[in-house]
N, C-alpha and C positions, 0 to 999 in steps of 0.2 A: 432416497432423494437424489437426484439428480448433481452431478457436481457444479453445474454451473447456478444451479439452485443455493448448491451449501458457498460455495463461494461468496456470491451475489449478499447473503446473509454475515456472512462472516465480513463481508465488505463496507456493507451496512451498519454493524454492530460499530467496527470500528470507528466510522466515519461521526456516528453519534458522541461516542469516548472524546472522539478529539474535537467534537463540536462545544461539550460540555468542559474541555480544557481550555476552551476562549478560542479555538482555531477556526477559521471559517474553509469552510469547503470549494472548494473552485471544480472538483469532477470527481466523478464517480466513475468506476471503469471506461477511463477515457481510453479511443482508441481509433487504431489508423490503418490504414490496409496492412503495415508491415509490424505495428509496434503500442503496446499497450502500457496504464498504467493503472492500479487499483484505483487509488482514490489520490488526490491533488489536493492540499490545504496550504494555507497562506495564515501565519500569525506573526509580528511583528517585522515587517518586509521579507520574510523570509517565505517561500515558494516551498514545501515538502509533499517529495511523492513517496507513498506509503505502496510498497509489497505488501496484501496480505496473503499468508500463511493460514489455514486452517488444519489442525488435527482433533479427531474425534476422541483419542485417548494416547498418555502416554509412552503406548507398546510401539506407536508408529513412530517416536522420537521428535525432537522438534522440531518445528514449523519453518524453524529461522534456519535450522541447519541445510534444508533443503534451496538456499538462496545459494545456488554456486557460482562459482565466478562466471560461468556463460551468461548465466541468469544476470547475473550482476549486469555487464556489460550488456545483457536487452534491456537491461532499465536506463541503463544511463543514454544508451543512444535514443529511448525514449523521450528520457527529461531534456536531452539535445535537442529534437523535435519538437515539441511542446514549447522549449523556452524559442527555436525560433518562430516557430506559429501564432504565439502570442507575443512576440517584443520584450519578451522579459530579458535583462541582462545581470539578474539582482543577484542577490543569494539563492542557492539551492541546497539540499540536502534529501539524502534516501532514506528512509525510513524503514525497517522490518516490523510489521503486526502480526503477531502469533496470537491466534484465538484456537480455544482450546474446549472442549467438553458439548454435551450434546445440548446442554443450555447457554453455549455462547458469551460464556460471563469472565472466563480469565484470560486477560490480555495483558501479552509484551509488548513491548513500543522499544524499540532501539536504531538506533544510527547505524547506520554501514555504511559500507564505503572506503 
């Protein structure tokens, strides 16, 4: 399968988890000539953009570990992007999603930053 396939799913999966956590989804692989983000949720004024991570088993190690500070800092000049594109001036927060197994069913959800 295709990585942009396995992604695109693992993006999906999550987007469902945090839809069924009360979050509403504001985007899904939003993105821009220079700068991307998985997926964009808003639940209680708060604005989260989720990294997702996918690994197929745990010999590749995890999904979150591979969020490194370069990485970091493309997400945030992201959410800098997006929050001036959209007028947001609210709360933000980054999220890591680690989806794991070749049926898409164990997810981490944690803050960084």
């Amino acid at each position: 399968m295709a990585t942009t396939t396995i992604g695109g799913k693992a993006e999906a999966v999550v987007a469902r988890i945090l839809e069924r956590k009360g979050y509403k989804i504001l985007a899904q692989n939003w993105k821009t000539k220079v700068c991307e983000i998985d997926v964009i949720a808003n639940k209680d004024s708060v604005v989260y953009f989720v990294e997702v991570k996918y690994r197929q088993g745990a010999e590749q190690g995890s999904g979150l570990e591979h969020i490194t500070p370069q990485k970091l800092n493309r997400i945030k000049f992201a959410v800098r992007v997006w929050c001036h594109a959209n007028n947001w001036d609210g709360d933000c927060r980054i999220l890591g999603a680690e989806v794991s197994g070749m049926s898409y069913e164990a997810i981490e959800l944690v803050e960084i930053d």
